[in-house]
C-alpha positions in Angstrom: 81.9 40.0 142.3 85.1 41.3 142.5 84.1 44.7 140.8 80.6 46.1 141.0 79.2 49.5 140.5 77.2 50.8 143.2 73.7 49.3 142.7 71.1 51.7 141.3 68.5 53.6 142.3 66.0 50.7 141.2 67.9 48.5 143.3 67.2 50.7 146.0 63.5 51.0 145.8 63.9 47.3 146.1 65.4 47.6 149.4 63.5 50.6 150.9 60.4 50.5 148.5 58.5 53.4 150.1 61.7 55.5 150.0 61.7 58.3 147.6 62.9 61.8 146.7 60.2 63.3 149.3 61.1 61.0 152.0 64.8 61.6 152.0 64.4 65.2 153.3 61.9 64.1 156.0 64.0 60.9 156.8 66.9 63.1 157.6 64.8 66.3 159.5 65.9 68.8 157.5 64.0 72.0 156.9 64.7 72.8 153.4 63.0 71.8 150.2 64.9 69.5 148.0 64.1 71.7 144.8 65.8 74.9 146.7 68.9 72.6 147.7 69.2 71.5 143.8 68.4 75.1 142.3 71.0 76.5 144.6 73.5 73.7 143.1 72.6 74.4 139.5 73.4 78.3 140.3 76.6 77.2 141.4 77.4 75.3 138.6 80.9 76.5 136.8 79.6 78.2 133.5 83.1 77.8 131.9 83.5 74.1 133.1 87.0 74.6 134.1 86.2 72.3 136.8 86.9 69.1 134.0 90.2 70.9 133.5 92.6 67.4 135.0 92.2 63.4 134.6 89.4 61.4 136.2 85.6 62.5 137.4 84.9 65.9 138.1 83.5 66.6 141.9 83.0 70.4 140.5 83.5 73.0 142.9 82.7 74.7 146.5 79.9 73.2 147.8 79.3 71.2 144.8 82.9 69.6 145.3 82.4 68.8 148.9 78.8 67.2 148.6 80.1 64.9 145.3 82.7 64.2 148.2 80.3 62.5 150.4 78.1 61.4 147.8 81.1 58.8 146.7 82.1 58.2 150.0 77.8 57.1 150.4 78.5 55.2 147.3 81.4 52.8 148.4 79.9 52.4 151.5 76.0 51.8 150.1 77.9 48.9 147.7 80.0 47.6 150.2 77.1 46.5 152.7 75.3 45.9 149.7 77.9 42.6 148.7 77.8 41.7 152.6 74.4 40.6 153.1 74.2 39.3 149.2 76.9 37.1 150.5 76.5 36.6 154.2 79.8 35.4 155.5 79.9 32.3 157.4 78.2 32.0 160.6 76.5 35.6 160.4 74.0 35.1 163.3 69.6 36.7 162.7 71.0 39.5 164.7 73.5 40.3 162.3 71.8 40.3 159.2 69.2 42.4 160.8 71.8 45.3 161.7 73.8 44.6 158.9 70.5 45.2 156.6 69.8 48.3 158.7 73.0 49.8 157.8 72.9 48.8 153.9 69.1 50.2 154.1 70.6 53.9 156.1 73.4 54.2 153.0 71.3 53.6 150.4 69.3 56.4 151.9 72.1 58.3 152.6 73.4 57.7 148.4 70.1 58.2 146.9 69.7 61.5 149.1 73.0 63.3 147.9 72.3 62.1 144.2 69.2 63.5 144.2 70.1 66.8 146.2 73.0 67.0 143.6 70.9 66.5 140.6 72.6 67.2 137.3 75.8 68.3 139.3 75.7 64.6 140.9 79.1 62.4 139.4 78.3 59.4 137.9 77.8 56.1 139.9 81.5 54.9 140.9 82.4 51.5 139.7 84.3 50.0 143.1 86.7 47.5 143.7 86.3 44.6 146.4 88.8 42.1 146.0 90.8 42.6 148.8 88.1 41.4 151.1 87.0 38.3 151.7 83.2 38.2 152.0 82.9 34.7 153.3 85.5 35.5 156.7 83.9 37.6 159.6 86.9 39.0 160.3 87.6 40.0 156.7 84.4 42.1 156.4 84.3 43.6 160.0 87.9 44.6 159.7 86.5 46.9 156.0 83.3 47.7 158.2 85.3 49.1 160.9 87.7 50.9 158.0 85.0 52.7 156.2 82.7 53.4 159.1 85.7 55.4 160.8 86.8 57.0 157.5 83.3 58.1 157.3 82.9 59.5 160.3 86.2 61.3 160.3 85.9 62.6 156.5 82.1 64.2 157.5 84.2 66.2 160.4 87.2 67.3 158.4 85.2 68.2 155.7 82.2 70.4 157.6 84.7 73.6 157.7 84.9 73.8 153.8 80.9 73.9 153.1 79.9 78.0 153.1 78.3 80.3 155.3 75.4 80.7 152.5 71.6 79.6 154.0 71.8 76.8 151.5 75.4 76.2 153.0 73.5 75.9 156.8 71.4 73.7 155.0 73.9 71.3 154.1 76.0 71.3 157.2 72.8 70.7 159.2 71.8 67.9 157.4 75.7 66.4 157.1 75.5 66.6 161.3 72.6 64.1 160.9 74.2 61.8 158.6 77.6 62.0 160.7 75.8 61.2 163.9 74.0 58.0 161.7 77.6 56.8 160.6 79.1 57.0 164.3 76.3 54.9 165.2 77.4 52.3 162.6 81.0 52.6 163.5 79.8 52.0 167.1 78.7 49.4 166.6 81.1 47.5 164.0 83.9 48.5 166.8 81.9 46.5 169.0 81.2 43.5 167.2 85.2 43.2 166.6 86.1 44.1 170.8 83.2 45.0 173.4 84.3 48.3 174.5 86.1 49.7 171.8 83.4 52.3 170.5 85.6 54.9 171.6 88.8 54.5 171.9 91.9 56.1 171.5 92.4 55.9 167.2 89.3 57.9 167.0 88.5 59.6 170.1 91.3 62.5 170.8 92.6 63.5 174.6 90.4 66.1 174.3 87.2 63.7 174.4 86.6 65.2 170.7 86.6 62.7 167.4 89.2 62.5 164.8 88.9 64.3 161.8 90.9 63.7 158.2 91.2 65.8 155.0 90.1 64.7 152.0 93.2 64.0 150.5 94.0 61.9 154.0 90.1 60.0 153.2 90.6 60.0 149.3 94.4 58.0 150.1 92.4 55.5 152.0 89.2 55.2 149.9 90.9 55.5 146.6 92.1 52.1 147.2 88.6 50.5 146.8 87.5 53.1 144.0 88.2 51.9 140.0 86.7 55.1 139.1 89.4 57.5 138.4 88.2 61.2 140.5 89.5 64.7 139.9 90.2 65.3 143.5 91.9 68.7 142.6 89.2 70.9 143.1 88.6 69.8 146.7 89.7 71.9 149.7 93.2 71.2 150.3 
């Protein structure tokens, strides 16, 4: 399919079957209960809803904004891998499909924890659009692996300095640290598939020794080319 929505929550049960709400907080460490992390959102909610003022989906606002940020981001990239093992390109070798599944399994996770954490504040799921890669080529598919993996990696860094300095702020930028250090992994190792060696080189790595970082505009410019969804973007940190 050429356009999909993300698959559901269902569909995800049928992937990771023992993986519910409970588990997402222990399967990423974090410290804080999941009913504080959505009461705390709720609270935060605009009363007036001026945050639907503008065209497309609303992310809302302050930390709301920037965790519906990652929560589409988890979305594209939880349908993406999703399509590539339901239609293995030619030639994918065991190993393949066993990392590849890995990595559709750790964004499903990664989805279903945001949309959860987010609760009613949570946007919809994003219908996305695929048709400029080729499933069946190798090169096709590592080539959008290798895209999203580093977009994700760099959006997680550039977007850390906008969540608050609130305990349930701490919270969130603790747990976004372990996602982060998940999606390098993945973009490790897509970078590797495509050239041994290139984990770390020189378009993500700074001379500095320090990884990129983008803006949410810079990762929405990118991303928004795969996303039929129309999204507000204008209450996100500029």
């Amino acid at each position: 399919m050429d356009l999909m929505k993300t698959p559901s929550p269902e569909e995800g049960k049928k992937v990771m079957p023992g993986l519910h709400r409970r588990h997402f907080l222990k399967y990423l460490g974090a410290g804080a209960s999941l009913a504080a992390i959505a009461s705390f959102a709720a609270c935060n909610k605009d009363d007036d809803n001026d945050n639907n003022i503008g065209d497309g989906v609303s992310l809302g606002s302050g930390d709301i904004a920037v965790l519906n940020y990652a929560y589409a981001l988890e979305q594209l990239e939880a349908a993406f891998y999703t399509q590539v093992i339901a239609s293995q390109f030619a030639g994918m070798t065991a190993t393949e499909v066993s990392f590849f599944t890995d990595i559709r399994n750790h964004e499903i996770g990664h989805r279903e924890f945001f949309k959860a954490a987010l609760s009613g504040n949570a946007i919809p799921a994003l219908e996305v659009d695929f048709s400029k890669v080729d499933f069946g080529k190798r090169d096709s598919v590592l080539a959008t692996a290798k895209a999203f993996e580093d977009l994700g990696v760099s959006a997680y860094n550039g977007a850390g300095r906008f969540i608050s300095a609130t305990e349930a702020g701490k919270t969130y930028l603790g747990l976004a640290g372990k996602i982060v250090s998940v999606e390098a992994r993945h973009a490790a190792y897509i970078r590797d598939l495509i050239s041994n060696g290139s984990f770390a080189n020189a378009e993500v790595i700074d001379a500095n020794g320090l990884e990129m970082s983008k803006t949410p505009a810079q990762v929405f410019a990118i991303a928004g080319g795969f996303i039929k969804t129309k999204i507000n973007t204008n209450t996100l940190p500029a």
